[in-house]
NUPAMI-677336 format. One record per residue: residue in one letter; z, x, y of N, C-alpha, C, O in turn. Coordinates in steps of 0.05 Angstrom, whole numbers, plus 5000, padded with zeros to 4 digits. Each point is the difference from the previous one (the first is absolute). Layout:
! residues N
AZXYZXYZXYZXY;...
END
This chain:
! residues 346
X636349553882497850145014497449874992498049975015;X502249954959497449824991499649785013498050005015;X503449834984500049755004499650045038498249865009;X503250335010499049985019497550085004498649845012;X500150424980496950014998498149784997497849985011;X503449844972498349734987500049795027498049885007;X504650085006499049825024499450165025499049895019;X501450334981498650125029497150004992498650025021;X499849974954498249994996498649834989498150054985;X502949685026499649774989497549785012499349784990;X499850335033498449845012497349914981498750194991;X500749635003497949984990496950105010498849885018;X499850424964496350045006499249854988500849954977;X497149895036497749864980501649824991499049924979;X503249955027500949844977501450104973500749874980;X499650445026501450124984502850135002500250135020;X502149874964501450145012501550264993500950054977;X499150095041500150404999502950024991501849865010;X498550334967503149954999499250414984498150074985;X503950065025501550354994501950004980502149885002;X496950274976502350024980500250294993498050145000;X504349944994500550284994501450104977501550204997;X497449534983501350074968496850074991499649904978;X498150235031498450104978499850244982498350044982;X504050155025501350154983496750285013498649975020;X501350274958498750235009497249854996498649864986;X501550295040496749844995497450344998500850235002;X496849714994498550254999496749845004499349764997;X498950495013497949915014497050104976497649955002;X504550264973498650094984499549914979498650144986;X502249625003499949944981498049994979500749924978;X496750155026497550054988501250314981499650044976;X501450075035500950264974501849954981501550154988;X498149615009501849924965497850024988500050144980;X497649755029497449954989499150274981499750064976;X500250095063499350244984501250194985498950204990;X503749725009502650254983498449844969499750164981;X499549615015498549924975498950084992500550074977;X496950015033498250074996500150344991499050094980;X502350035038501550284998500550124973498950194989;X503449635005500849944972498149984978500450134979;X497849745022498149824982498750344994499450064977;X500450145044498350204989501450254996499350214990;X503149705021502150305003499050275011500250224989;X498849735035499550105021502450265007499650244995;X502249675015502450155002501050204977500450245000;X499949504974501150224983498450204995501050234997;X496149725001498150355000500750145019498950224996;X502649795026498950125008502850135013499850235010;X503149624989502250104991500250174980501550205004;X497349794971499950224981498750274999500150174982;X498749835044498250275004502150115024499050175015;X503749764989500850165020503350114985501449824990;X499550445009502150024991502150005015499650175018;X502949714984501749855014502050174997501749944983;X498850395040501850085001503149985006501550205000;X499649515005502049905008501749974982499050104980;X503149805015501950124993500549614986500349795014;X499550234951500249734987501749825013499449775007;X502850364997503149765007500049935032501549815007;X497050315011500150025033497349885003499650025024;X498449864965498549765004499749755004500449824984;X498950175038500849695017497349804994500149764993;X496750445011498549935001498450134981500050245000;X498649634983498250124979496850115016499449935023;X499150234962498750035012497949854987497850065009;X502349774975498349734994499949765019498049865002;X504550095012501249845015499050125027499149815012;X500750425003499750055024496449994997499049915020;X499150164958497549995002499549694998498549905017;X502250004973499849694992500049915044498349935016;X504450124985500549935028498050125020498949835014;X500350464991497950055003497349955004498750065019;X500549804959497549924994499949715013498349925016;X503649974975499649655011499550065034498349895013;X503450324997500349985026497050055015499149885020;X499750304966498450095013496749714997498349965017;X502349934957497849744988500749765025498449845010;X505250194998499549895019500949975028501849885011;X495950294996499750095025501750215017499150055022;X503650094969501850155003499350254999502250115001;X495850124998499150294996502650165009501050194988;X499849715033501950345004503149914989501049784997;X499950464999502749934970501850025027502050134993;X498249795035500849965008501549704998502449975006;X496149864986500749765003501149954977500349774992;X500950554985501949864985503349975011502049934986;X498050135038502649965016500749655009502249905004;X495149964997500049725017500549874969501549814998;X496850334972499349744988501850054974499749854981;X501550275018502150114974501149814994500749974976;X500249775047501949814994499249734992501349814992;X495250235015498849755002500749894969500550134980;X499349615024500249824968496850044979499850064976;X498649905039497550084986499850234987499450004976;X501350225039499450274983502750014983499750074977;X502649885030501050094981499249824973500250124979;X499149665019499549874983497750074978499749974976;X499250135042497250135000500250304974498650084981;X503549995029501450284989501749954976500950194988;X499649575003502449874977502150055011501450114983;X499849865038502249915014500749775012498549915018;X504049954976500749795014500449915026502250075009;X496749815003499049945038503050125007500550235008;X501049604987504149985010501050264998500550175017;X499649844949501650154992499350374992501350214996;X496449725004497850334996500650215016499150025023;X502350154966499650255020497850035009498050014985;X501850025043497850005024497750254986500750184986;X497649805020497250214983500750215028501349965020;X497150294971499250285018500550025022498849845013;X502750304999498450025026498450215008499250154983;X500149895043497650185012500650334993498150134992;X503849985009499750274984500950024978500450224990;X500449484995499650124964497550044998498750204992;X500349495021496350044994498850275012497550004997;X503150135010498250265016501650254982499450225008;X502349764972500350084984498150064976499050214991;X501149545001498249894979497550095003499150094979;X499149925044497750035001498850285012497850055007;X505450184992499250205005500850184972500550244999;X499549544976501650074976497950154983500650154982;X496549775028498149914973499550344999500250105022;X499450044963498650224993496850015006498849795004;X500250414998496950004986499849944969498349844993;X502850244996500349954972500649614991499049894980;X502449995038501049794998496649865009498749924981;X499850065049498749954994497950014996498449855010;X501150354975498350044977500049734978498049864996;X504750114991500249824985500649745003500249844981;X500250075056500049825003497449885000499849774992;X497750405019497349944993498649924974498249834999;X502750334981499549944977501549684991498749864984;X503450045025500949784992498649735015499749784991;X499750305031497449815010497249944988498849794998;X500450514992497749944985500449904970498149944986;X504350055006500649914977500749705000499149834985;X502750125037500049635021497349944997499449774993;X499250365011495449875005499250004973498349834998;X502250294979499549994974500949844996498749795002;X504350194991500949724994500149785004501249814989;X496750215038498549655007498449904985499549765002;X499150414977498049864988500349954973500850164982;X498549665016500549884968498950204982501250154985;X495649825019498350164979499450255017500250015024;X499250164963499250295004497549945009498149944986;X501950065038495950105030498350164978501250144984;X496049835015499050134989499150155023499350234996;X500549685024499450225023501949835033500449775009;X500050494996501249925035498750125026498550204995;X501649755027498650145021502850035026501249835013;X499150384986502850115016498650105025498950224996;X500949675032501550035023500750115007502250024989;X497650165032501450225005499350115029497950135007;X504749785010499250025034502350025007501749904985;X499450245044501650005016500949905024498750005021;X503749914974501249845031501550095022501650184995;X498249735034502850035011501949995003500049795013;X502050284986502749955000501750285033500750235005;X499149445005501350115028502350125006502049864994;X498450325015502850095007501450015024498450095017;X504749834997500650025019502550154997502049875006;X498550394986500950135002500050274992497650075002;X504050164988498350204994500750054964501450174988;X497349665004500450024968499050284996499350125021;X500550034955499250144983497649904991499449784991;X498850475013496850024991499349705015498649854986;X502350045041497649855012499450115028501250085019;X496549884973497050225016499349865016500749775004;X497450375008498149775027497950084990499250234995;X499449495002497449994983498349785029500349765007;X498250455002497149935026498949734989500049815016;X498950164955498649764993502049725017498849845014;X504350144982501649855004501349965014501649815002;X497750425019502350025023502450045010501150005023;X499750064953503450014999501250234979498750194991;X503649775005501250194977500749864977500949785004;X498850304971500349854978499950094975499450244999;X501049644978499350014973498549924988500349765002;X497550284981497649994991499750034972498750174987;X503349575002500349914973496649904989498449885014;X501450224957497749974988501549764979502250004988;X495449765012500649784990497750044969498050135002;X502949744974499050064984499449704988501949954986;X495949795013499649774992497449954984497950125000;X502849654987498149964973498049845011501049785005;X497350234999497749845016499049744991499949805014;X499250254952499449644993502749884992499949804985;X502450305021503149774998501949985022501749845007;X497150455004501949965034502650065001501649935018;X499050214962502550064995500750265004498350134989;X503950065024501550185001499750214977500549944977;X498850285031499650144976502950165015502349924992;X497450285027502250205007499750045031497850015012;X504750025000499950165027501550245001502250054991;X496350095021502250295003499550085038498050035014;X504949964993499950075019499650325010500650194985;X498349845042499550245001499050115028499449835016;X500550414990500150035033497949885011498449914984;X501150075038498249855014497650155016499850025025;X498450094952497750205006498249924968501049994977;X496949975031498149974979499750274980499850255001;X500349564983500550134959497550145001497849925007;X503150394983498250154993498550014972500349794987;X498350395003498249894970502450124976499849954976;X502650225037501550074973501649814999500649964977;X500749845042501749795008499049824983501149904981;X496550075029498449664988499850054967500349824984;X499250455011499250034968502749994985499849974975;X503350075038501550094988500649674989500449914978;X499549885062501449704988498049904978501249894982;X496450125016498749884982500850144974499449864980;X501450325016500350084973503149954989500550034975;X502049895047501849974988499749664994501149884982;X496849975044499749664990498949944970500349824983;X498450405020497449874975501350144969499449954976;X502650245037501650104978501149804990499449934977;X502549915037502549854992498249684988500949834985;X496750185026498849694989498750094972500149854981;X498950375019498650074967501850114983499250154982;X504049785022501950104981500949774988501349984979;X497449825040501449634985496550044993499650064976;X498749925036497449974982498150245007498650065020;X501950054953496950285000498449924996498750214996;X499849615000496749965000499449845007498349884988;X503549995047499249775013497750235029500750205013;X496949684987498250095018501449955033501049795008;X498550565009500349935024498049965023498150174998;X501849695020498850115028501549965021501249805006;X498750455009501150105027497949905017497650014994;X503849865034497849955019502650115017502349994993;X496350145038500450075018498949995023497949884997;X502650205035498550085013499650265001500450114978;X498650085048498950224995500650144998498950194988;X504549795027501550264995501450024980502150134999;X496949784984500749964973498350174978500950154983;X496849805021497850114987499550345004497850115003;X505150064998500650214991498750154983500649904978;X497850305016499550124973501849994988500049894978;X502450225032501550034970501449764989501050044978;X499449705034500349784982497449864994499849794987;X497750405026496849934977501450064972501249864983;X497950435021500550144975502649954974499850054976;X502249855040501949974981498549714989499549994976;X500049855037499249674975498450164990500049964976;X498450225029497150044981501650124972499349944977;X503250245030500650094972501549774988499149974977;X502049945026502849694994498649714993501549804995;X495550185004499849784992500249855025500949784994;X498750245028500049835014498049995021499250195014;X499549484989497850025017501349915026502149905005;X495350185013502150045035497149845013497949984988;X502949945036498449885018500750135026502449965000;X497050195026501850125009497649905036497649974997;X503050015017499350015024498250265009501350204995;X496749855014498250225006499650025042498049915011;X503950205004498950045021497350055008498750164987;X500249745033497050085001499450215011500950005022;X497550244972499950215013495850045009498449864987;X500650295030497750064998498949954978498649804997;X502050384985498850024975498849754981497949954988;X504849925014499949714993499249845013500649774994;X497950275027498849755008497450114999498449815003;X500350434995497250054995499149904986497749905001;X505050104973498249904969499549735004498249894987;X503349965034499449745007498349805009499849764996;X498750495021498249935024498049834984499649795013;X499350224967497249794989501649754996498949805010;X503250164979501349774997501049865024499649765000;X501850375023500149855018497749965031500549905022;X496650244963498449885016498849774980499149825014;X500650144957498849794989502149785002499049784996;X504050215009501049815010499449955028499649765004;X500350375013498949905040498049844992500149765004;X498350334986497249844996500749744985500149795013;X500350204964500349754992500949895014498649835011;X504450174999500949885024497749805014499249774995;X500150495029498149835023498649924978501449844988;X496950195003497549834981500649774990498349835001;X504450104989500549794988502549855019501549824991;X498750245023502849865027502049994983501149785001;X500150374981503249914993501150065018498850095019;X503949884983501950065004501150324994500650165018;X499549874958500750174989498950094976500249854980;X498350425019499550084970501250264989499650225011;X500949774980501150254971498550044980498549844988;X502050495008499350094980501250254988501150175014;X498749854961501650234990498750274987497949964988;X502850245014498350154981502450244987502549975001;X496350244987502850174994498050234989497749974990;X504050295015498950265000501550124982502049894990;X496850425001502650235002500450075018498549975019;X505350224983499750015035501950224990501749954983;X498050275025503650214990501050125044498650155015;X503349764990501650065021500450305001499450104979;X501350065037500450334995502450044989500050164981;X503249695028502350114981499249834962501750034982;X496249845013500349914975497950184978497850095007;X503249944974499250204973497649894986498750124983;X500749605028498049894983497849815014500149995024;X498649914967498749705008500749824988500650004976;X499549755043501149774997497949815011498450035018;X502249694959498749835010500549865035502350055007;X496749835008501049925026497649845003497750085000;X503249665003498749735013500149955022501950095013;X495949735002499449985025499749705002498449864988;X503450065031498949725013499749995019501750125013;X495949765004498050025022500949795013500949844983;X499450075040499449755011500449945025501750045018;X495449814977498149985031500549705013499849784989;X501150315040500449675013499350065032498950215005;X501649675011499450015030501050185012499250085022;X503850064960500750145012499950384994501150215006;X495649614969499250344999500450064971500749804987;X499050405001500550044972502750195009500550135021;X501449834943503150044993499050154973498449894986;X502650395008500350074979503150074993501650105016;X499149814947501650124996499950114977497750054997;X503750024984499450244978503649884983502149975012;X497350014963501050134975499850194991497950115000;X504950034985497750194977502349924975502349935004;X496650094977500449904965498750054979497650024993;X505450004992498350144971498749744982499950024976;X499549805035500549774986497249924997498849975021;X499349994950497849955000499749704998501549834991;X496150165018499149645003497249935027498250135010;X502449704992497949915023501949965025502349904999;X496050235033501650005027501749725001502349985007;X496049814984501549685004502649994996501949965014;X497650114959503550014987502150205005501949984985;X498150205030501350145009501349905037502150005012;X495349924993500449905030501849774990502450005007;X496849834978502449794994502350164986501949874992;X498150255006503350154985500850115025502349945004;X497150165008500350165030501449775021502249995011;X495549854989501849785019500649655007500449895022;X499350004947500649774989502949894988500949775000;X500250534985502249894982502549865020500750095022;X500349714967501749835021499550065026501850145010;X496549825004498649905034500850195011500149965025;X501050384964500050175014497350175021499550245003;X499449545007496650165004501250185023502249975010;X495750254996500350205013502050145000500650135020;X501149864955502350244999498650264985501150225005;X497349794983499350274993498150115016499050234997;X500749655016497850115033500950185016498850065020;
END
């Protein structure tokens, strides 16, 4: 069969000649997830997070570990695979199983689509709970030396849905129905602090105070007297996760919607920016100023900064508020400099 493939396909392209062979044994299109089953490894990713789930199955009637199905899991999804559907197509592939410490040939074939939908209807609240904590303990353990201070991130994403999952909502901002996982990242290293998934309707102030207090729990238990700051946008800037950093040691940066009020206190600053403007032809001028300001659901006064800025298309106000003493500059640069995130706390 070879040898006839080779002269029916023997004409010479280019001076070259085309020849079909069908000894290249399993072939696979994934092969980049050896890479990453490495790297995986290198941090033990899986095994944290295998250990936060208790494995009601029965010792002697286990085919598949549940180290082995998260491992498989995870690669799938790093690459490019999301629905555990496609552990029906890829169970046999040589990559993953390899990927998984199984032999391409001889490896019992990995998961398929309703072990995995097993598995991922296994986890408790309780489970992750502690699967969270083992991520923020993965982000500790990246660093050599103990931070004398960190600045934690803290915003929410979409996560689309096409079917009728549990707790996904239709959220107007996005158009659709979904989940509205809160992402938790370290701003001057860029690194992953925590995600917790969660329905798809914006976090209220007992929600936001509860995740910040179980994040900042689990990071000041590897270090208590490493300094925090919280940055957010607005719907973040909750009283009651004000109030909780105010008692915990922790300073916040939080997004300030603009209301009447807040732009009264404004008005001298963004007419002495119009003016400079035209007077001097920039482009663009800014300026900052900062008040007391207390909101009606909040118990107190709070500091809240103002940046002005005047261009052709008119003056822009926006508002901070923070417990954080210093000069407007340095806040505006903590607000929206750290790694080229500009205009996320806006």
């Amino acid at each position: 069969m070879e040898r006839h493939e080779r002269t029916a396909l023997s004409t010479p392209v280019a001076g070259k000649v085309v020849c079909a062979a069908f000894d290249g044994g399993r072939m696979t299109s994934d092969a980049g997830v050896l890479v990453l089953a490495e790297i995986e490894r290198r941090f033990g990713i899986a095994e944290r997070l295998a250990s936060c789930i208790e494995d009601p199955r029965s010792p002697g009637r286990v085919r598949h570990t549940l180290l082995d199905m998260i491992r498989f899991r995870v690669l799938l999804i790093a690459a490019g695979y999301p629905d555990a559907n496609d552990c029906d197509a890829l169970r046999t592939d040589p990559a993953f199983k390899m990927a998984v410490g199984r032999p391409p040939e001889t490896g019992v074939d990995l998961c398929s689509q309703p072990t995995m939908c097993r598995l991922e209807n296994l986890s408790t609240a309780t489970a992750l709970k502690r699967m969270m904590a083992a991520m923020v303990e993965l982000f500790c353990d990246s660093f050599e030396q103990v931070p004398k201070h960190i600045v934690l991130d803290i915003d929410d994403t979409e996560d689309r849905v096409h079917g009728r999952q549990q707790l996904a909502l239709f959220h107007a901002h996005y158009g659709g129905y979904c989940f509205l996982p809160i992402h938790v990242y370290e701003a001057t290293t860029g690194k992953p602090v925590a995600v917790i998934l969660r329905p798809g309707k914006t976090p209220d102030g007992a929600e936001v105070a509860l995740v910040l207090h179980r994040v900042i729990r689990a990071i000041r238990r590897r270090w208590p007297r490493v300094d925090i700051l919280v940055r957010g946008d607005s719907h973040y800037g909750r009283p009651e996760a004000m109030s909780w950093c105010e008692r915990n040691r922790v300073a916040y940066i939080f997004g300030l919607a603009g209301n009447k009020v807040l732009l009264r206190c404004v008005t001298g600053l963004a007419e002495e920016a119009g003016l400079e403007r035209v007077e001097g032809g920039a482009v663009k001028v800014r300026r900052f100023g900062e008040f007391a300001y207390a909101a009606k659901t909040w118990n107190t006064e709070r500091r809240v900064i103002a940046r002005v800025e005047a261009s052709d298309k008119g003056t822009d106000s926006r508002f901070v508020v923070t417990d954080l003493a210093g000069t407007p500059r340095w806040l505006y640069e903590a607000a929206y400099c750290a790694r080229g995130r500009a205009e996320k706390i806006w």
